[in-house]
Backbone bond lengths (Angstrom), bond angles and torsions (degrees), N, CA, C in turn:
res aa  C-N    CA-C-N  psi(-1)  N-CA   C-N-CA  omega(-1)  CA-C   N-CA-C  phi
1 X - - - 1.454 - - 1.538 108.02 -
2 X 1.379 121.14 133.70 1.227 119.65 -168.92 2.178 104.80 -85.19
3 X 1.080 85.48 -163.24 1.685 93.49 166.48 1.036 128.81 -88.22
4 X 1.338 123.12 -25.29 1.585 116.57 -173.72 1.384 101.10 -90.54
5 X 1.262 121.53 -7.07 2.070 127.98 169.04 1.404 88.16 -83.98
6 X 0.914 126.52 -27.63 1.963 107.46 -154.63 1.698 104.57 -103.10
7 X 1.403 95.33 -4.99 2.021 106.90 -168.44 1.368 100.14 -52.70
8 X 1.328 125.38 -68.29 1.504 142.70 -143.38 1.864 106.85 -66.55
9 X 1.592 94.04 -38.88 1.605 96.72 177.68 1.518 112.01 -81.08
10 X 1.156 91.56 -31.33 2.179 97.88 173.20 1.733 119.61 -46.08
11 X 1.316 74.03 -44.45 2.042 94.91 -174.38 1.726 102.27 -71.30
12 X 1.389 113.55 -62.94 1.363 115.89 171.29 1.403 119.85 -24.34
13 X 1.686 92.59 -53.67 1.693 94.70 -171.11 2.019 116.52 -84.46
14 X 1.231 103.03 -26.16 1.180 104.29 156.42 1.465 135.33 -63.93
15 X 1.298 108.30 -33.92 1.831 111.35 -175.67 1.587 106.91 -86.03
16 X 1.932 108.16 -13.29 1.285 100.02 170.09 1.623 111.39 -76.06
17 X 1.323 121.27 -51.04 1.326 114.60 137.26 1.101 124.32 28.83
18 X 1.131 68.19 -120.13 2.363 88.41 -177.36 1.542 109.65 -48.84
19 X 1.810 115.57 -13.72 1.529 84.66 167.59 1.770 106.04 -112.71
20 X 1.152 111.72 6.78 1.551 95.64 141.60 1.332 136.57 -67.08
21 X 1.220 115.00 -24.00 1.764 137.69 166.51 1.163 98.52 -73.54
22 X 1.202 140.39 -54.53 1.895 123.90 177.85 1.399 96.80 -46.66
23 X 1.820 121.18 -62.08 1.332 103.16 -142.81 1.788 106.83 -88.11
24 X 1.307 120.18 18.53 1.456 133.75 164.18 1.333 109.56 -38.30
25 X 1.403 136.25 174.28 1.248 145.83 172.74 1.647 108.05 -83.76
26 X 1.705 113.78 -53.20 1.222 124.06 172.92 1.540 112.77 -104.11
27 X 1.203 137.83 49.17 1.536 154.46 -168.22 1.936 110.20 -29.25
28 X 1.861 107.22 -33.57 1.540 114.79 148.19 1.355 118.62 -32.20
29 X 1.374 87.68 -81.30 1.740 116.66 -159.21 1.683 96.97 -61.22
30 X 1.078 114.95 -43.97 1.664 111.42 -175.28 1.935 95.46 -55.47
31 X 1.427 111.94 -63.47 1.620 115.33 178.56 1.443 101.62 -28.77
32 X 1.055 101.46 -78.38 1.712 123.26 -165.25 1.748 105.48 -37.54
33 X 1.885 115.64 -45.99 1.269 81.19 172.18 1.977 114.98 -121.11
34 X 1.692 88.63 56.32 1.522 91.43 161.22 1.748 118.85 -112.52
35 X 1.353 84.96 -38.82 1.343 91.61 174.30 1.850 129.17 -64.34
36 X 1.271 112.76 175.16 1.189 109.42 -175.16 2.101 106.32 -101.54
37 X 1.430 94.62 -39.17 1.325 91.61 173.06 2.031 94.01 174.65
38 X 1.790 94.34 163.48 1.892 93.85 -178.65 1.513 94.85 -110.37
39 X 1.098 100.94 139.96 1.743 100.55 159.92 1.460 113.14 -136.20
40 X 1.426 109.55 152.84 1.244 103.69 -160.05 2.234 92.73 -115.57
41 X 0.899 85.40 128.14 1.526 109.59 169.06 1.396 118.64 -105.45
42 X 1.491 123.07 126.34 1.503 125.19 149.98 1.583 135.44 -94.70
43 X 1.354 115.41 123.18 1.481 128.41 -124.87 1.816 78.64 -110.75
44 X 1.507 112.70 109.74 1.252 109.92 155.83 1.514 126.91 -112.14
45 X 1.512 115.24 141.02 1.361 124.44 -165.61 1.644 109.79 -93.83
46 X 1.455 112.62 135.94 1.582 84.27 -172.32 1.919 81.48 -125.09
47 X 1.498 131.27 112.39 1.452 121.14 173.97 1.394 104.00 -112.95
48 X 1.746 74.38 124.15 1.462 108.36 176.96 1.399 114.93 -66.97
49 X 1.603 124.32 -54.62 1.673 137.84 -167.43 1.417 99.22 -157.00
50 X 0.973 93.57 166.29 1.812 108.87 -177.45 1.314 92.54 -163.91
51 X 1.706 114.90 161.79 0.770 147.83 -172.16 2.109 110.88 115.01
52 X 1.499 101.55 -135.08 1.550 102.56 163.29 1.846 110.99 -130.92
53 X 1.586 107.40 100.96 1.279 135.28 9.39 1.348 117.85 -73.28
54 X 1.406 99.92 -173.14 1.572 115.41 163.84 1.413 108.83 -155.27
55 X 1.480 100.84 144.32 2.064 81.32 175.46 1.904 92.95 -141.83
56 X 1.080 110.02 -167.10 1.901 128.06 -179.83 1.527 121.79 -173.44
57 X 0.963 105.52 -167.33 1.184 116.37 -171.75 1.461 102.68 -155.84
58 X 1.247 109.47 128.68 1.662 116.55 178.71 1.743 100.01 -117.27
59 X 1.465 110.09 128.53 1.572 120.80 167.19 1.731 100.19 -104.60
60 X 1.420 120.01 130.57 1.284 127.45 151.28 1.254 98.64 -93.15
61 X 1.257 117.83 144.73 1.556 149.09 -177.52 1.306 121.46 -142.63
62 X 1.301 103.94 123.68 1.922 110.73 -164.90 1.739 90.75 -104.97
63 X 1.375 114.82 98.82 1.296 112.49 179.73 2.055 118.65 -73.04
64 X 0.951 85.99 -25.31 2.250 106.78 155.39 1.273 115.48 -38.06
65 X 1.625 94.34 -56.30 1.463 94.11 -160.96 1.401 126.70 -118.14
66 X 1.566 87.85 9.00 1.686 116.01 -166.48 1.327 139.54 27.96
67 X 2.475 93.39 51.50 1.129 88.12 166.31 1.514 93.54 -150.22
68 X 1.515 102.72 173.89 1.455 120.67 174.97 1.126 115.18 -61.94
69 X 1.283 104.50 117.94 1.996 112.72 175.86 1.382 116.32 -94.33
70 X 1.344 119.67 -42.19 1.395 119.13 -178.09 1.702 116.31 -139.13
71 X 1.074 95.65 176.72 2.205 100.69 -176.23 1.285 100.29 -159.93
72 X 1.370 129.32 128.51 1.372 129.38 171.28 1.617 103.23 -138.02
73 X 1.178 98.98 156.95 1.365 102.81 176.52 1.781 108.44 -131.13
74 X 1.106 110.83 140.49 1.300 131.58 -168.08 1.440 119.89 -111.93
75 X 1.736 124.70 121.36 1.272 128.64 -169.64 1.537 94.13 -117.61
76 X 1.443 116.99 110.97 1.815 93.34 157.80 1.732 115.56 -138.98
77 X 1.177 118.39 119.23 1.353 141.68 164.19 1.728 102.28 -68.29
78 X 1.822 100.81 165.39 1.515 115.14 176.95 1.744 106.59 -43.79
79 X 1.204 140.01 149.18 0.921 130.01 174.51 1.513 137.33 29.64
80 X 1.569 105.60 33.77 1.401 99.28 -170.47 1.543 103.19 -163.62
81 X 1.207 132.46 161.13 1.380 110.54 -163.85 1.980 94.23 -162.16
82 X 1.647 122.36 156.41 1.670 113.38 155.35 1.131 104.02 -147.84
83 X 1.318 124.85 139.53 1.563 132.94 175.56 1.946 98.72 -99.59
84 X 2.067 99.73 143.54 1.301 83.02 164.83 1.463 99.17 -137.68
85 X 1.049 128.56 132.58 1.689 150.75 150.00 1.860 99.23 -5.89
86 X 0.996 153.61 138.44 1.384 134.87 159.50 1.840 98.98 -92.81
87 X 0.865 142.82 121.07 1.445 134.03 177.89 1.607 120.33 -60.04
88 X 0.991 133.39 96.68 1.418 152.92 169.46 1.774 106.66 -14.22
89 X 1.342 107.23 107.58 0.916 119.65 -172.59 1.971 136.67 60.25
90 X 1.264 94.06 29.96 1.641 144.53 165.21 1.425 108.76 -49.46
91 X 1.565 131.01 160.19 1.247 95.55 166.16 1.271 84.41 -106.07
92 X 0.750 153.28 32.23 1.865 127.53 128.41 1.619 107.02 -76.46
93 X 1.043 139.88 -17.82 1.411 126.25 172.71 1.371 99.40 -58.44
94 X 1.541 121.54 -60.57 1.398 122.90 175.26 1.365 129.36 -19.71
95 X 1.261 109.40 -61.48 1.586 128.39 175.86 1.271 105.10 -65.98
96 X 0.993 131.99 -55.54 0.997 138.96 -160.36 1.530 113.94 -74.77
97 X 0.938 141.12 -40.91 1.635 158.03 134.34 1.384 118.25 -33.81
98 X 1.315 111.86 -32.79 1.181 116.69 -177.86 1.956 112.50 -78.99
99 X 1.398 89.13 -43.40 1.292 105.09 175.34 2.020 110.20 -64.71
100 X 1.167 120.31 -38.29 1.085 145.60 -178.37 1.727 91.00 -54.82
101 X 1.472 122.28 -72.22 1.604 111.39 -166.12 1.428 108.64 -109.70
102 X 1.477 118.58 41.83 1.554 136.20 153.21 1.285 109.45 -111.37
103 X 1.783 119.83 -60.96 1.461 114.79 -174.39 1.735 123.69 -88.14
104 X 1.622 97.58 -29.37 1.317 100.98 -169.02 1.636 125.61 -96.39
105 X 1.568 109.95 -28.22 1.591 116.75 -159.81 1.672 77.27 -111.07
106 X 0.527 128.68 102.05 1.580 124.16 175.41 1.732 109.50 -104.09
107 X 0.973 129.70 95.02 1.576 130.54 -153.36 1.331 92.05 -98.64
């Protein structure tokens, strides 16, 4: 069975989860030892057009570790929408990264 069959029950069983961890005594400490670890990412939007269409570009940015974690690109029409993954080290990751710590993260 792949992942996108197995998604819906994953989530179920996780969000029941987390609200057994709310209703814990120490609802922290329960987090702290379910999880694997938090990381904090800064989520930049880059919009291209809007209206119908519209599309973007999303950069995840691990400001920790000072590097790019993720790139998606975004198509959305009237009622209808597709996200795509950029593949990690792609040559559109290339470009695209490149553009990322020339135009956008400007340190």
């Amino acid at each position: 069975m792949n992942c996108e069959k197995k998604i819906s029950a994953e989530l179920k069983r996780v969000v029941e989860d987390m609200r057994n961890i709310l209703k814990s005594e120490d609802p922290v400490e329960a987090l702290n030892n379910y999880a694997l670890a938090l990381s904090k990412t800064v989520t930049y939007k880059l919009e291209l057009s809007w209206g119908g269409p519209s599309d973007y570009l999303v950069f995840e940015y691990d400001p920790e570790n000072k590097e790019l974690v993720s790139i998606s690109y975004y198509y959305l029409d009237w009622f209808d929408g597709a996200r795509r993954e950029i593949p990690y080290n792609s040559e559109e990751w290339k470009i695209l990264e490149e553009l990322f710590y020339t135009c956008i993260l400007i340190e």
